[in-house]
N, C-alpha and C positions, 0 to 999 in steps of 0.2 A: 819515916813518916810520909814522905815523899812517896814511897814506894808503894804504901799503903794506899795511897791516895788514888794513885793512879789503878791500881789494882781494882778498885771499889768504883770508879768513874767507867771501865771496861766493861764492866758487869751490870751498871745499868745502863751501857749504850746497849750490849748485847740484848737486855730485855725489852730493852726498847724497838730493839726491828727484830724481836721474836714476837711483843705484842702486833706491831705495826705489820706482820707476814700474816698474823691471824686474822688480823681486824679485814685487811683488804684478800685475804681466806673465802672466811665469812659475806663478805659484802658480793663478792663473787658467785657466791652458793646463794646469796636473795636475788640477786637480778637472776641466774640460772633458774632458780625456780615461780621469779612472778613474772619481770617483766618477758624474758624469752621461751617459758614455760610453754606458750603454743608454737612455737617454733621447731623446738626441739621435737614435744610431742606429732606433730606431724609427721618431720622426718622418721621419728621409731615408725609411725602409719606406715611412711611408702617403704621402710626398711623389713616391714612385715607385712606388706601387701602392694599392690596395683591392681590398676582399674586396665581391662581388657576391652579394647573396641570390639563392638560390633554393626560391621558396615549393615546399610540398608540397601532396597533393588531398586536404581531408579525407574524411575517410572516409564513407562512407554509413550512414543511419539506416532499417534495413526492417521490417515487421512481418513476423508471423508466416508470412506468407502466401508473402515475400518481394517484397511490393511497397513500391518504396521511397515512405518517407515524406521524408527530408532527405537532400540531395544538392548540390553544388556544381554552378555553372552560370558560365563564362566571361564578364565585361563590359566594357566601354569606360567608361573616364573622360577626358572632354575638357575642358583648362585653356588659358587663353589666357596668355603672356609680355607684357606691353605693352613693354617696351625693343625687342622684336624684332618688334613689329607694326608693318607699312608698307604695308597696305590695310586700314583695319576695313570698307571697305563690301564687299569683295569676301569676308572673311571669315566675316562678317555672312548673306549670299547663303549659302553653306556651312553654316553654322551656325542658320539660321532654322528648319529643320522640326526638328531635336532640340529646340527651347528653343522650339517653340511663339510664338513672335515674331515679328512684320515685320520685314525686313532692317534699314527705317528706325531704327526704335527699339532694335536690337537694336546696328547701328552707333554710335548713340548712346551707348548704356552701355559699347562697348567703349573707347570714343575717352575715356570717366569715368576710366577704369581705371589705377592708378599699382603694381598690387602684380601676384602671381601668382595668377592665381583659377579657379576651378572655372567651369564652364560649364555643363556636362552632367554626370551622375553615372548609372551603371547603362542605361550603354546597350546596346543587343542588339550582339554581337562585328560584326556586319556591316555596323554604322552607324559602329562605330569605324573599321574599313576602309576606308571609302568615305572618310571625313574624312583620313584619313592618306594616301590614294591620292591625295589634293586638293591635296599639300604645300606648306600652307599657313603663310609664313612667322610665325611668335610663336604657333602653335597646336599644342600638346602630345595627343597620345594613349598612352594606360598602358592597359594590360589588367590585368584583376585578376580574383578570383575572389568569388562572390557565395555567400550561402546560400540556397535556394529550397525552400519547404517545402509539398508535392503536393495536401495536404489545409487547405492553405488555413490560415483561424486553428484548425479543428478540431484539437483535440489541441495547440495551442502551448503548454496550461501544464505540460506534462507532458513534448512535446519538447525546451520551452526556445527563445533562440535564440543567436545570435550579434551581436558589435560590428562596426565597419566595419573591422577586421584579422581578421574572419571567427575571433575565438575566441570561444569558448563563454560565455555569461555567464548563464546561467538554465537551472534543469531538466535532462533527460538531457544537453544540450550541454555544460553546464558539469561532469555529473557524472563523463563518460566524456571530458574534455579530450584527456587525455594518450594516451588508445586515439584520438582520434578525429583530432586537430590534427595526428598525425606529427612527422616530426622537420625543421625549416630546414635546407637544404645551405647551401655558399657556396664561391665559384671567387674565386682571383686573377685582377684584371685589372689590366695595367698602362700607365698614360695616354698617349697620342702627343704631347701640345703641346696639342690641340684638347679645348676646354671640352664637346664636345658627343661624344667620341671614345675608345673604351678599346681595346686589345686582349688577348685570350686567348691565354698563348704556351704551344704544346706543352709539357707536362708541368708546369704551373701547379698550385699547391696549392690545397688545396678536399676539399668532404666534400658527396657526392650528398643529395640531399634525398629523404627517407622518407615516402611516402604511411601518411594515415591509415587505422586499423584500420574496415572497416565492421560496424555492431552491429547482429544480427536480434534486435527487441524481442519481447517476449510481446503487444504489445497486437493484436487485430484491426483494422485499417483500417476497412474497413466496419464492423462494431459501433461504432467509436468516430464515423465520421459518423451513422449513426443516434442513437445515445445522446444526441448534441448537439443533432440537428434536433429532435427531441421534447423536450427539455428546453429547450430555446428558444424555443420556442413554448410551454410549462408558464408559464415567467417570462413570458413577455410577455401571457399572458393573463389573469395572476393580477396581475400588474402587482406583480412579487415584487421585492427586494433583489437576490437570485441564486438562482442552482440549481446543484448540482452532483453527481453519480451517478458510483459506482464498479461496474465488472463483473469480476468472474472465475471462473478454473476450480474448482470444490470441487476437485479428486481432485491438480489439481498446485500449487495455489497461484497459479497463472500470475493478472497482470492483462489483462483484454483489453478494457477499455477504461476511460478517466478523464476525464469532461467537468467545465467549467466557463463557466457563462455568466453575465454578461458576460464575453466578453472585454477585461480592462482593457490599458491602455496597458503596452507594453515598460518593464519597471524598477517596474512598480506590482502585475505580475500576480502571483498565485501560485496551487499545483495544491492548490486548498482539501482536496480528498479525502484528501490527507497531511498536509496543513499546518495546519488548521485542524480546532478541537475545538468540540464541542457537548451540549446533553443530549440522549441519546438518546430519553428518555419510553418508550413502552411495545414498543418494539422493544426492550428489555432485559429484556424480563419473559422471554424465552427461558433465561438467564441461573438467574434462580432458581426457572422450573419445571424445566429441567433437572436441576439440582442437587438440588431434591426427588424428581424422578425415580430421581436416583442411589442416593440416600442409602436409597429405599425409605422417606420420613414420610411421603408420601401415595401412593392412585392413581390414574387420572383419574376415576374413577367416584365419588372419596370427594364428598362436600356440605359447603361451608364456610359461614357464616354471610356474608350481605351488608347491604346496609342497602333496604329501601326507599323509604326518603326520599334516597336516593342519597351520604348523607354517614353516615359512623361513625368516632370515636375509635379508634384501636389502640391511643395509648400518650397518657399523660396531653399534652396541648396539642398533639398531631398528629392533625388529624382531615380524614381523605382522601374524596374525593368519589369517587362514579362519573357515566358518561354514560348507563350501562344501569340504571337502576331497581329492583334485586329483592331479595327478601328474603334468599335464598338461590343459591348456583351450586357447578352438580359444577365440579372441578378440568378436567375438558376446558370446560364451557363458560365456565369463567372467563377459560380462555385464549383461547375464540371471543370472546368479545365486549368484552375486555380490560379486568377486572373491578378495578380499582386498589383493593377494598378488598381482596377474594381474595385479591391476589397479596401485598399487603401483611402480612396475616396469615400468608400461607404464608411470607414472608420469615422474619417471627418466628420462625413455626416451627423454621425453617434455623437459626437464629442469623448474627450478625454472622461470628463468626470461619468459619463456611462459606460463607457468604455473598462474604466478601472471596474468602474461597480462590479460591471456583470461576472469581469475577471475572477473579481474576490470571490464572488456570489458561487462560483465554480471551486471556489477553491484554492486557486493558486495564489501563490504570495503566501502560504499561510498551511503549517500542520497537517494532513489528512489524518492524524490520531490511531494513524495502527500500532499495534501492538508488536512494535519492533526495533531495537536498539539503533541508533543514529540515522535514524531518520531524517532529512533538510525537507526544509520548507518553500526550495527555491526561491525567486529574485523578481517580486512585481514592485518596481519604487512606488513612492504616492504621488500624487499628480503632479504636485509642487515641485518635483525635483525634475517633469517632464520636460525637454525640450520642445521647439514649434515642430518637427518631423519626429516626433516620438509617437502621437498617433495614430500612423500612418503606419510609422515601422512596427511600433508592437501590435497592432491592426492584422499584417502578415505575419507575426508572430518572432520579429527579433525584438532587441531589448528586455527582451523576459525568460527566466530561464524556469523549467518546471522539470519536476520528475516522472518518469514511465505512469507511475501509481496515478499520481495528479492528472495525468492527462488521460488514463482510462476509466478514472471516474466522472471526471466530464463528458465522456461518450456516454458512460453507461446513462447519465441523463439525458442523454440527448434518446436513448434505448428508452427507456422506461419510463417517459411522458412527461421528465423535467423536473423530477427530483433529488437530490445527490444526495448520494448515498453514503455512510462513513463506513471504511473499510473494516472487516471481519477476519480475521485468521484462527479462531478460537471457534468451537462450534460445543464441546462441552469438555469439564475436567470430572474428572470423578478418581477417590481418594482407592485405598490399596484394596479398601472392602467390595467396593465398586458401588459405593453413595455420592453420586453425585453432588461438586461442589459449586458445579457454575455452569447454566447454557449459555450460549451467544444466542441473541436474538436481534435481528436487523433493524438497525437505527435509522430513518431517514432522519436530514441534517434540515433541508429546507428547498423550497418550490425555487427553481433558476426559473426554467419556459412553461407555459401553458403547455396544454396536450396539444394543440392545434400549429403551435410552433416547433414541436419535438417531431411532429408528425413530417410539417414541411422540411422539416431540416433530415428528414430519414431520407425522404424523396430526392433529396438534392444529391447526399451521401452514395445513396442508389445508383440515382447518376455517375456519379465519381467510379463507379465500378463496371458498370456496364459499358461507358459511352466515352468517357474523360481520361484521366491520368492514372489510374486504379486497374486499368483492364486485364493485367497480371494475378489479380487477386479474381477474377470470375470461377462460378462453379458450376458446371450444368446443373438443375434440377434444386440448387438453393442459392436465394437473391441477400447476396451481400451488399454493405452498406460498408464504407470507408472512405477516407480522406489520406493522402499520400502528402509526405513533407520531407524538403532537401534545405539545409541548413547549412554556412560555411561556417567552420570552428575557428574560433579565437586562438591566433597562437601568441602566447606572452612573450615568447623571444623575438618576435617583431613588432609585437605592439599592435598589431591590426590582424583582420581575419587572414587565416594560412592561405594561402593558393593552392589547390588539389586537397585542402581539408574541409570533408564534406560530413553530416551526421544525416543519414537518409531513415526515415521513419514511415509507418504507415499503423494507424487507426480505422480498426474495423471493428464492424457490430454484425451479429449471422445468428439466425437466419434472421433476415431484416423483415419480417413480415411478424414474426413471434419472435422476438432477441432473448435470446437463450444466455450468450459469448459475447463479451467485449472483449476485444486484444490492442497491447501495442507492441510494436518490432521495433526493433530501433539497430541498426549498424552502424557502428561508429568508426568512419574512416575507410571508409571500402576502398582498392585498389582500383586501376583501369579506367576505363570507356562510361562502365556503369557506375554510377555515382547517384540517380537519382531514385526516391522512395519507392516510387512507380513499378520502377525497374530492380533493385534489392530487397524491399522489407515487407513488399507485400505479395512474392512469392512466398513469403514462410508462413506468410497469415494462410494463403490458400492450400501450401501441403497440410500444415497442420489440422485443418476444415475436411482437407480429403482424410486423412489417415481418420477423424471421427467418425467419417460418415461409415466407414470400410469395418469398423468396429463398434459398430451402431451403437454410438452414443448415447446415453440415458438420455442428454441432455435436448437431444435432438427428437425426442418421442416427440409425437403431438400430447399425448395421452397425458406424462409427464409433463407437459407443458404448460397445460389446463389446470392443473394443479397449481406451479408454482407459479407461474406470470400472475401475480394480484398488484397492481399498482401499489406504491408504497404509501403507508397514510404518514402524513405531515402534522408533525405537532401544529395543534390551532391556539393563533393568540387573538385578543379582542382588539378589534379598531379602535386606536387612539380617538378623540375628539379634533379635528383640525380647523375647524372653523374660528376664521376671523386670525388665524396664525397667519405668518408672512412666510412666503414657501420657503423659504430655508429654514426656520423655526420647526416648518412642517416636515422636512424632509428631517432632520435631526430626531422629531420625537419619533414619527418611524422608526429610522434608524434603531431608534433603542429599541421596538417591539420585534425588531429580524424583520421590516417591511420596506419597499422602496415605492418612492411615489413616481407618480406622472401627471405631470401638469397638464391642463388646456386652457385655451384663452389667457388673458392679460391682464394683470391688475395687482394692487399689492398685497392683499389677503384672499385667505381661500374662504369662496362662499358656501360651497357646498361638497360634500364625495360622495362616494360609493367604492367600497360599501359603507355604510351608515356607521357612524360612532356605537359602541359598544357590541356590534355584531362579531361571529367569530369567522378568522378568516388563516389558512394555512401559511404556516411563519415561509419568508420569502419569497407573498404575492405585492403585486402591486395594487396600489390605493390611487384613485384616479378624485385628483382635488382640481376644483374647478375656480380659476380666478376671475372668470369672468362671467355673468350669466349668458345660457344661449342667446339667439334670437327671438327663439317661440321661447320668454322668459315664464309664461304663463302654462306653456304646455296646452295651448288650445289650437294646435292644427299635429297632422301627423307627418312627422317628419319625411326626406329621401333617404332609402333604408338601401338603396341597390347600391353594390360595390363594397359593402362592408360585411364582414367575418359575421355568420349569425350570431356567434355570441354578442358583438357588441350590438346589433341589430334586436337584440331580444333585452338588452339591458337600457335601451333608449326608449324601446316601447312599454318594461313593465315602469319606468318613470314617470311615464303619461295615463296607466294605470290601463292599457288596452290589450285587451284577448290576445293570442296569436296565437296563430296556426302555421308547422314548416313542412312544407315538404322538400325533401331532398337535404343536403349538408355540407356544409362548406362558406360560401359565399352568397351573398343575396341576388341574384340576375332580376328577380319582379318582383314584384309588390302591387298591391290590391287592398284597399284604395288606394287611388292615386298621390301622391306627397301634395301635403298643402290641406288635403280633406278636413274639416272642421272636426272637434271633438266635441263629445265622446260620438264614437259610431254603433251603427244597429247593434253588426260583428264583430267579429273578431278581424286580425288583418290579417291576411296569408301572403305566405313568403315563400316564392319558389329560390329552392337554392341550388349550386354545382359546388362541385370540387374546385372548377375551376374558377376563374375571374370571368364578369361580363364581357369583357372584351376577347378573351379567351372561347368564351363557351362554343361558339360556333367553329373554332378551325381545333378543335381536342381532336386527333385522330390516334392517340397513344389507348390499348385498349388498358380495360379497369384492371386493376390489379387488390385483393383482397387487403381491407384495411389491418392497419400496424394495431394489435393489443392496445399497444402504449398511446396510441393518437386517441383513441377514443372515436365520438361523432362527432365532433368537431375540428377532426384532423384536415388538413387540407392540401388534396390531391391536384398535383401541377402537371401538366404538359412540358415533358424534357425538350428541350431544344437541338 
């Protein structure tokens, strides 16, 4: 009975994990079929087919000119299979003139060979051919596409390059990727049996692949090979760290060319003239004679105190040297022979919070918004962080550090009548059909100087080249304008400026009559004796000048010239209402319309401006708020108009609501009636004017030189000292 029992208890364990092997059977075949049901289906997909790339052509890269700079070009890649190689000596024969090898030794290493490897890489499409017409059994050929760039390393930091998947990874390559790369297609193909075997069946899924966009840059080709051959030979005979020089158009911003030498190694290099910041030294003095220019505190003719012992205190424990020697210098010749106590004290003069102003107003401290991966903004603090000799010093241009770019677009304002301009590199894209998908078209940003100040400050510039510290930069038969700058470099392993570490620069604008060129040179660390701008950065500005002329530069037509030189128009904002504000209240709401004001007289509220509340006026001019009323608060006699710029001479009398008549341009030397004459009069008043000042007009023995496009009639022509 026992025995039965147990018999009958075995026979329903057994059914028991016979049901229990079905159940979890079954439950195994529902989740197979719903929950992983896409799973699996997929897999049978790529087990019965794959999608096939097909690459796109990038796009092309051409300058201005339309000659292309980067371009794709067709290659061979040959790899050898060893499982499927069954002659290496016969393959070897084949393979000897690509790999520069003896058959012998070259059979050797194939016969080494356990994996799948490269052989050849970047062969011309005709050698891959020839290999592949050889059908040679375990040797693979792939065509692929390559980058090829026309000018050589000239211009790499700036064009960038590409990886071996030919995407972009530096510079315009990497910046313009997605215009440039297009879009990857890809086709269904579905496998026969054979590992070496697909086919394409009518009506296969897929999406055609999209050639990239090609980009015509701003830079010129040729300037940019010139730029580099002279600046290469700059470094290498100064036995410098590097050099590197920015070019462009004053009137559109355009860059037309950006070197840098050495060229360092792929993944190390970078296009210093954006990316990197420095002290400008006295190439900034443009900066705060402009701004005293503006402001009307000095004018070139005034006489500042200098030292001749070549060193003087401005400010207690800041005491700045000069290279020039003298007791005294007018405000033009301080700017010829770049008088670091002069300018220092003119800084003063200025104060810090205009000082910053005009800084920004140019630019620096702050983005110039090209179109170009890492970009700095360089180094202006806010005033609050200044010290009591920080005026002075960033006045001559330490304490602030700016970029190549930075500092040639401040020229080019000072070139083209005091507008800054935002830089350009892009000029138009158009997609693979050739439909244009974007021009560039030139931005001004905002008004820094009047024409009359852009003008004086060419004349000074002029100076600097003819007469000053520039005289290495002259060119018979074309009048350059530049400022020359020597800087000592910070070295961080001492903690203070290096001894024999010099950064020598030179700012130039050409031809300074019609400015075509803004340049900057910059050598950083020259070897030797010569060390100063004068003397290394603005020989490169004048070969470079000569090799245009020698290859008559477009740029340099008159004809051409006519053309392009159009003063840049400035966006116009409307005059805030300032009246009855308290001048900081007043200068604040400026502030917010892109306007900077200028006080006169004393008082707590502004009674009155000009220009008039709701008028429009170009973003970046000054608004002239009055806190105190004149003397003639009635406007019933006519003012003394002699010694003042006609423009403000012509804005005093239409306030009084009186005719005028000018002859000549510049500065007012007479006036007819006499100051004080009762109003209104019969006439009109007539105003003889000069170039020069009253006190000036009689000893001018400098002959007339053809006015600057950019100064306009109201530019104002000095007597160089």
């Amino acid at each position: 009975m026992a025995h039965k029992e147990m018999r009958k208890s075995r026979v329903l364990l057994a059914a028991a994990g016979l049901f229990l092997g079905l159940t979890c059977l079954w439950v195994r075949v529902a989740v197979l079929q719903t929950a992983m049901h896409g799973h699996y289906a997929a897999r049978a997909r790529e087990n019965q087919q794959h999608h096939r790339k097909i690459l796109p052509r990038r796009g092309v890269l051409t300058d201005r000119q339309g000659k292309v700079l980067a371009h794709d070009l067709g290659v061979s890649q040959v790899a050898v299979y060893p499982p499927q190689l069954t002659d290496p000596m016969a393959v070897a024969r084949v393979l000897a003139p690509v790999t520069h090898d003896s058959p012998v030794k070259l059979a050797k290493r194939l016969r080494s060979l356990k994996t799948y490897t490269w052989i050849a890489r970047d062969l011309p499409p005709e050698e891959g051919e020839r290999i592949r017409e050889a059908k040679l059994e375990g040797v693979v050929v792939e065509d692929e596409s390559r980058r090829f760039y026309r000018l050589g390393e000239a211009a790499a930091e700036i064009l960038g390059r590409t990886n071996r998947d030919n995407v972009g990874v530096d510079g315009l390559e990497y910046q313009f990727e997605n215009l440039l790369g297009g879009r990857t297609g890809w086709v269904t193909m579905v496998p026969t049996g054979s590992s070496q075997m697909s086919l394409l069946l009518p009506g296969a899924e897929g999406r055609p692949a999209r050639d990239g966009a090609s980009v015509e840059l701003t830079l010129d080709g040729d300037l940019q090979s010139i730029v580099e051959h002279h600046l290469a030979e700059a470094v290498d005979s100064l036995h410098a760290q590097r050099g590197f020089a920015v070019f462009l158009d004053p009137w559109t911003g355009e860059i037309l060319a950006s070197a840098c030498v050495p060229h360092l190694p792929p993944g190390k290099s970078r296009n210093w003239t954006f990316t990197d910041q420095y002290e400008p030294g006295s190439t900034f003095k443009v900066v705060v004679s402009g701004a005293v220019l503006e402001e009307h505190l000095a004018r070139p003719s005034d006489r500042f105190e200098a030292s001749a012992s070549g060193e003087a205190e401005l400010v207690p424990g800041c005491v700045i040297h000069d290279t020039h020697e003298a007791a005294s210098f007018t405000f033009f010749g301080a700017m010829q022979m770049s008088s670091n106590i002069v300018m220092g004290r003119l800084g003063l003069k200025l104060g810090a919070e205009r000082l910053h102003r005009y800084a920004s107003a140019l630019g620096f401290g702050g983005m110039t918004g090209v179109e170009f991966p890492g970009e700095t903004a360089g180094r202006l603090r806010p005033v609050s962080a200044w010290q009591s000799r920080s005026t002075p010093t960033i006045a001559i241009g330490h304490e602030i550090t700016v970029t190549p770019l930075q500092l040639a677009l401040a020229y080019a304002a000072v070139a083209n009548g005091g507008v800054l301009m935002q830089p350009m590199l892009v000029r138009s894209i158009k997609d693979a059909d050739g439909r244009e998908l974007r021009r560039g078209t030139p931005q001004p940003s905002h008004r820094v100087f009047s024409a009359g100040t852009s003008g004086t400050l060419l004349d000074m510039l002029c100076a600097v080249v003819d007469s000053g510290t520039a005289t290495s930069a002259r060119l018979p038969g074309l009048r350059i304008a530049g400022k020359t700058g020597t800087a000592q470099k910070y070295d961080a392993n001492v903690g203070t400026y290096g001894r024999g570490m010099y950064v020598a620069s030179f700012a130039g604008i050409a031809p300074a009559d019609r400015p075509r060129l803004v340049g900057v040179v910059v050598i950083d660390e020259p070897r030797g004796a010569r060390y100063y701008g004068g003397q290394v950065a603005a020989p490169v500005f004048r070969e470079v000048l000569l090799d245009l002329q020698r290859m008559a530069w477009p740029g340099f037509d008159p004809v051409n010239a006519s053309v392009a030189m159009r003063p840049p128009s400035v966006p116009a904002v409307t005059a805030p209402d300032l009246r009855l504000l308290p001048p900081r209240h007043a200068e604040r709401r400026l502030a917010d319309y892109g306007l900077h004001a200028r006080f006169e007289g004393t008082g707590p509220r502004v009674l009155s401006q000009v220009p008039a509340a709701g008028q429009p006026v170009e973003r970046g001019s000054i608004v002239l708020a009055y806190l105190a009323a004149p003397q003639d608060s009635v406007s019933r006699a006519l003012p003394d108009l002699v010694g003042l710029p006609v423009r403000e001479a012509m804005r005093r009398l239409t306030q009084r609501a009186v005719p005028v008549r000018i002859s000549g341009s510049g500065f007012v030397t007479r006036q007819s009636p006499a100051p004080g004459t009762r109003l209104p009069l019969a006439g009109p008043c007539r105003l003889w004017c000069s170039p020069l000042g009253p006190d000036d007009a009689g000893s001018a023995s400098r002959p007339s030189t053809p006015a600057s496009p950019a100064s306009g009639p109201l530019a104002v022509r000095l007597r160089r000292p």
